[in-house]
C-alpha positions as CSV (number, residue, x, y, z in Angstrom):
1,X,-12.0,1.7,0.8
2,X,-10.0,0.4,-2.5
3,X,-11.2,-3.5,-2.7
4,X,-9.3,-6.2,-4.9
5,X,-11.8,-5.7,-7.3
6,X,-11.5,-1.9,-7.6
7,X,-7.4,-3.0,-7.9
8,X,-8.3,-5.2,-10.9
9,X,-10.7,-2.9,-12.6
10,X,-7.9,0.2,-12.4
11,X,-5.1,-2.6,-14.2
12,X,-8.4,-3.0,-16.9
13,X,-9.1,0.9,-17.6
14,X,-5.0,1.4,-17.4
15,X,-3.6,-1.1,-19.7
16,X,-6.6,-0.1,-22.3
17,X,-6.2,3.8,-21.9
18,X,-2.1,3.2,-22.5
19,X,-2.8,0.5,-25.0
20,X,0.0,-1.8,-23.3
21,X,0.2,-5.4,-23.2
22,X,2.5,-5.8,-19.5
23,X,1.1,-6.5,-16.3
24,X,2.1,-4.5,-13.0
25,X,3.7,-5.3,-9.7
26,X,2.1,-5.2,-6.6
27,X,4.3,-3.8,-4.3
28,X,4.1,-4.1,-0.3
29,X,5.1,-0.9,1.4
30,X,4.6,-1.2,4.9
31,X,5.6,1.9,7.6
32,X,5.5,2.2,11.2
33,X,3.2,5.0,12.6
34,X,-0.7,5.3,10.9
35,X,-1.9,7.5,14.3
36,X,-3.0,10.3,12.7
37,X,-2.4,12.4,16.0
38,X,1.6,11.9,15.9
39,X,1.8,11.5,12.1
40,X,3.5,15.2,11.7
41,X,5.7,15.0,14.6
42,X,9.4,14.8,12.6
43,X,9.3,18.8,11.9
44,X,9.9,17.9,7.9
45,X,7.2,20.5,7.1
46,X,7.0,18.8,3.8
47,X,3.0,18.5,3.5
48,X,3.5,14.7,3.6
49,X,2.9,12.0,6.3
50,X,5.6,11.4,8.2
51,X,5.2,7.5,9.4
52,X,8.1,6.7,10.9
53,X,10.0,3.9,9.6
54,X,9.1,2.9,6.1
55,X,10.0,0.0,3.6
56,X,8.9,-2.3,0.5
57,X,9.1,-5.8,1.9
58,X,8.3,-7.1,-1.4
59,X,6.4,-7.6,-4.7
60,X,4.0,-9.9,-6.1
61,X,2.8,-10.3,-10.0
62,X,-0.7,-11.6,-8.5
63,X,-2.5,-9.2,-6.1
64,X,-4.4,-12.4,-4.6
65,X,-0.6,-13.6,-3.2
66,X,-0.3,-9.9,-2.2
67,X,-3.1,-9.8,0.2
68,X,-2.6,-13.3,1.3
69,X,0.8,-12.5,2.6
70,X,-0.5,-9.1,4.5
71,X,-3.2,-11.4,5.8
72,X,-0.8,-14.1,7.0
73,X,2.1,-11.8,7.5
74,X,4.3,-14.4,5.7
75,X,8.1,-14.4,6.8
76,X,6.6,-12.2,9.8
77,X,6.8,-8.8,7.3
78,X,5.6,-7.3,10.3
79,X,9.0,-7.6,11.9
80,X,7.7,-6.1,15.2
81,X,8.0,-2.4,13.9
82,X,5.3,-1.6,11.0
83,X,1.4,-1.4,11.9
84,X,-0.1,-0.1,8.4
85,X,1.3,-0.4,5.0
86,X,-0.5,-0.4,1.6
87,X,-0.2,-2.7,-1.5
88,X,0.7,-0.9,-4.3
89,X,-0.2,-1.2,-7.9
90,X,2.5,0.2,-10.3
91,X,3.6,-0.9,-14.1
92,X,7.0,-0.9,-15.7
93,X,8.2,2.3,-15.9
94,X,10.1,5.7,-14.1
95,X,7.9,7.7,-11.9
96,X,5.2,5.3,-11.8
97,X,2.9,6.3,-8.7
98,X,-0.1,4.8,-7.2
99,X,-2.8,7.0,-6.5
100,X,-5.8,6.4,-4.2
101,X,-7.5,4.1,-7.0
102,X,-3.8,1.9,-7.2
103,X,-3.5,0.9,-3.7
104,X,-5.2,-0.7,-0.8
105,X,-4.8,0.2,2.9
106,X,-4.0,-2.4,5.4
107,X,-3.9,-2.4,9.5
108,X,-2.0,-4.6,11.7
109,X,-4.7,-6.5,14.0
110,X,-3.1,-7.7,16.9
111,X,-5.7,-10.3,17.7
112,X,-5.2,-12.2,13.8
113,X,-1.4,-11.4,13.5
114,X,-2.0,-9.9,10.3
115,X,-2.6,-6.5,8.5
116,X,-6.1,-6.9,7.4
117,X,-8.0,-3.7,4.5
118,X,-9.1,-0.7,6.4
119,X,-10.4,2.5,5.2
120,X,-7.9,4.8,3.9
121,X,-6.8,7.8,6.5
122,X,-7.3,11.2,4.7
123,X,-4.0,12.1,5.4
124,X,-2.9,10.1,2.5
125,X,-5.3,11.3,0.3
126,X,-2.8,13.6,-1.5
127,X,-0.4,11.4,-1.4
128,X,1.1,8.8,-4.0
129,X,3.5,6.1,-3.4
């Protein structure tokens, strides 16, 4: 599971491997379907998830007001339709992606109202956002 540490540490080893001064984004894409059983249903045959509805509710410059709105699920980001979402780590640029190490994995839990870190399925391995 990618931790806010392992977050921070990938924004260390980036910005010194690039040699850039800017700081990223953290972006919170959230989408509807995580079951892995129904997660191919559409018939896109593209290789990729398909999890229903998708959207980037939002961005934060600090990944600690990131994860405190999943936790919280400030202005109910949830709206009744997404149960899993990621935060996303990205810098300026076209075609920036975040692979496994740029991205944490959140659930919705029902019980505390809030998408709370899980382990990543491996049916987003391959994939980046």
């Amino acid at each position: 599971m990618t931790t806010r540490e392992d977050i921070l540490n990938y924004v260390k080893s980036y910005k010194e491997h690039y040699k850039i001064e800017t700081e990223p984004i953290y972006i919170l894409h959230l989408f509807e379907n995580p079951n892995k059983e129904l997660i191919y249903t559409s018939g896109k045959h593209s290789g990729f998830p398909d999890t229903g509805s998708e959207d980037e509710v939002g961005f934060f410059y600090n990944i600690d007001d990131a994860i405190h709105t999943m936790h919280e699920n400030i202005t109910d980001i949830r709206e009744t339709v997404y149960n899993a979402g990621f935060i996303l780590c990205k810098f300026q640029g076209t075609y920036e992606t975040a692979g496994t190490e740029a991205r944490m994995y959140f659930v919705w839990d029902e019980e505390k109202q809030g998408f709370f870190e899980q382990e990543e399925p491996p049916i987003f391995k391959h994939v980046a956002y």
